[in-house]
N, C-alpha and C positions, 0 to 999 in steps of 0.2 A: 504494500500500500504506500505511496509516495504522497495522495493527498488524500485531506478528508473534508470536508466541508459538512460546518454545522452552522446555528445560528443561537445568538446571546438575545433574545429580546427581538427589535427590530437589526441588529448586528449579524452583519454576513459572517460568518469565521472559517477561515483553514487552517487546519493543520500540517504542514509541509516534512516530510521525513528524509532531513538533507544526510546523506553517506551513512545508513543505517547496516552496523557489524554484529556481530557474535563475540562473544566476549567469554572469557575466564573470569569468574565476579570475586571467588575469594580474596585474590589479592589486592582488589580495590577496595576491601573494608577488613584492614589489617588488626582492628577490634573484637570482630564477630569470633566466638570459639566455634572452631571451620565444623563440628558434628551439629552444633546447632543450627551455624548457616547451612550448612545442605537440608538439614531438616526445612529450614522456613522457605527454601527456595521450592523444595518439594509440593509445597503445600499449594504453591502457587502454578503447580506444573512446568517450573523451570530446570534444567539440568545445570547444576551448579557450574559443568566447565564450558558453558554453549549458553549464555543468557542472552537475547538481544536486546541490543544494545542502540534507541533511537537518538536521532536530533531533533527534535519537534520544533519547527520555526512556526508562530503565531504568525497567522497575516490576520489584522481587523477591520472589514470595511463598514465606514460608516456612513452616512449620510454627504458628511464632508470632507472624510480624511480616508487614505491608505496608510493602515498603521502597521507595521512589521516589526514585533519583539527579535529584535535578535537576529544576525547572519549567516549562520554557519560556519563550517570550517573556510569555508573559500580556498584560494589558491591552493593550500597546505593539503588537501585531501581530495575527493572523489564528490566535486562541489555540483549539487543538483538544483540547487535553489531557483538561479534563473529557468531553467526548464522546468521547474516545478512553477513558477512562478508564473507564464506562458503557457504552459497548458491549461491555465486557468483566465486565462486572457487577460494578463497581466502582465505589462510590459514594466521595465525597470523606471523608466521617469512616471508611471504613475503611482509609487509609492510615495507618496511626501512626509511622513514622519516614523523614522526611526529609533526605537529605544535601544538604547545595548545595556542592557543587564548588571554585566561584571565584568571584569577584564580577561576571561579566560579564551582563550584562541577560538575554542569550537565555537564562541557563542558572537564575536567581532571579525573572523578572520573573512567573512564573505566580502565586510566595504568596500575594499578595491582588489583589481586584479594586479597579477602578479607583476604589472608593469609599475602598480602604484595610483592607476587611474580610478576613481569613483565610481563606480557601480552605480550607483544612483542617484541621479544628477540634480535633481529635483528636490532630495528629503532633506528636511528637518532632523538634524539628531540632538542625541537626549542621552544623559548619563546622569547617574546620582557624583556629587561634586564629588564627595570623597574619594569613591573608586576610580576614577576619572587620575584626579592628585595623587594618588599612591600607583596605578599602574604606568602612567605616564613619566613619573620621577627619575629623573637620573639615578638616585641612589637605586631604584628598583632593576632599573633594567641595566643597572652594572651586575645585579646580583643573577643574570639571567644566562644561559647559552644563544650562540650567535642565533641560532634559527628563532626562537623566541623574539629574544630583543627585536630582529627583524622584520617579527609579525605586528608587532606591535605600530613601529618605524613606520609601518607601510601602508596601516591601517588604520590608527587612532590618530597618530601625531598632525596627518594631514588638515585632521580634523579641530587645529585646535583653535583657529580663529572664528570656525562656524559653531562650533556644537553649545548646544544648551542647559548647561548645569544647575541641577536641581539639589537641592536640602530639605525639603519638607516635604513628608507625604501628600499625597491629592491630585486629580486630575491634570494631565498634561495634555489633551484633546479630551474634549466633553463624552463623558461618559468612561473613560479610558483612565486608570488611576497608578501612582507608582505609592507601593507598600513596602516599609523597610523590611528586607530578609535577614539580617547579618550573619555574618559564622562563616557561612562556606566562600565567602571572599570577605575582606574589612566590611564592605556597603554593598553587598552581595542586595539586589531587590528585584521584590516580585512585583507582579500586577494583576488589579484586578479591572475586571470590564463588566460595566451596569448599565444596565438597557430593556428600559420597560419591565421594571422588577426584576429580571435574571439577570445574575450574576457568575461569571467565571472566574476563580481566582489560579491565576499560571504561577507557580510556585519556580517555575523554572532548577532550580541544582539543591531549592532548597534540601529534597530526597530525592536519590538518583532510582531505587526500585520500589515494587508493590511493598514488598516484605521489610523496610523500613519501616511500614508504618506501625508493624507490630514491636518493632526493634528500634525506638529514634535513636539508643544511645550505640547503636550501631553506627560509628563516622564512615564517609567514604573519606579516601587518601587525598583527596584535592580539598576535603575543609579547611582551611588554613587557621580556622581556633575551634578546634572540636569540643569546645564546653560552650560558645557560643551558639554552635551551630547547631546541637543537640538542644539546646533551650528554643531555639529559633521551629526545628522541626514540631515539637511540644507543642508550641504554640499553635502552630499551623494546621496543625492536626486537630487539635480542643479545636479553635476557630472551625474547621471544614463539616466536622461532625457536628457541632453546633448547631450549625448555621442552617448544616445540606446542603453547603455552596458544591458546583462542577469545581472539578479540580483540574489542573493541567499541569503534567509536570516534561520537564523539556526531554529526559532520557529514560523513561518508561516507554515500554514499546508504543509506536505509533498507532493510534493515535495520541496517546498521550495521555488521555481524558478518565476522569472515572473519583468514585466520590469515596468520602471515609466513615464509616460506622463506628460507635462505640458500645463495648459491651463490656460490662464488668470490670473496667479501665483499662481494657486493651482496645487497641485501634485496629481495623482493618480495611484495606483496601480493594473495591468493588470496581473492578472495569466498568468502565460507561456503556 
């Protein structure tokens, strides 16, 4: 499945599944005791050494805006985005406003091609200030390897006389909202999108599988303060079962989508 198209309210939505792999999950949640993880993986019909492993790109249309959470890997990988993007009859200059999340590669490296050129000629971008200052920072990307550094170089930096740096929670296109995440980056944020009473909250890296949701203090290896990020999951999770808000998460299989139950204080995860 590479796209899925649903709707938030009067909100058109797709889900876009950019260079979707197979994965070995143990070693990316170096926490889990490995008899338990196979067990929870189990439970959810996953084989702990073959999980797949999505990139869910949000496109939102609204009345007035082409909104896209997030880029993909781009140049760096096996980047589908634009022909995902076109086969939904959607050329690149009509997206005009882009969020980027966090600073992690998969989730910025689609901006421009591998020449350094724009990809999207047209959008609006958006970052929470903080994350923006800390992955952009000299001192950061001295502490990086060249291909890193150079994704970054290639992609964010160009950006830095245009893009729109945010600090407070609350809609950045009407109806379309940024939520602080923290943990799994400094200013790691999700989004939520409200439209005619429904509501989708895209949690993006807050949790990377289903089986998190039974396990938050389960870290994946990319949290970069996994006491943060475990409080941050907690939340998110109390908040989704709460609420019954749609969930979206960026690397749960594609589509991505699917809501959290609670029973007797454990959380679980129900594909949409």
């Amino acid at each position: 499945m590479a796209t899925y198209r649903f709707k938030i309210g009067d909100f058109d939505c797709i889900s876009m599944d950019d260079d979707p792999t197979v994965r070995d999950a143990l070693p990316s949640f170096p926490n889990a005791p490995p008899d338990e993880f196979e067990a929870a993986l189990r439970a959810y019909n996953l084989e702990p050494g073959a999980v797949p492993f999505s990139m869910n790109i949000l496109l939102v249309k609204t009345p007035e805006h082409r909104v896209l959470i997030d880029t993909g890997m781009g140049a760096d990988r096996n980047y589908t985005l634009l022909t995902n993007l076109k086969s939904e009859g959607i050329e690149p200059g009509d997206v005009d406003v882009i969020f980027i999340t966090h600073g992690h590669g998969d989730h910025f490296g689609g901006i421009a091609d591998k020449d350094g050129a724009l990809l999207f000629p047209n959008a609006r971008f958006l970052m929470w200030k903080g994350e923006w200052e800390y992955w952009t920072s000299e001192a950061t990307l001295s502490t990086f390897d060249e291909s890193r550094a150079a994704g970054i170089r290639r992609n964010l930096l160009p950006l830095k006389d245009k893009i729109e740096l945010i600090d407070k929670e609350g809609e950045f296109v009407p109806g379309i909202s940024a939520v602080p995440a923290w943990g799994h980056t400094p200013y790691h944020t999700a989004i939520m999108v409200t439209s005619n009473g429904q509501r989708l909250l895209h949690i993006v890296d807050a949790f990377h599988q289903p089986y998190q949701a039974e396990h938050p203090e389960w870290s994946h290896r990319g949290d970069s303060n996994r006491e943060i990020a475990e409080a941050t999951r907690r939340s998110i999770l109390k908040r989704a079962a709460d609420e019954k808000l749609l969930v979206m998460a960026y690397h749960i299989p594609n589509p991505g989508l699917g809501y959290v139950t609670e029973k007797d204080g454990v959380w679980t995860w129900l594909r949409y």
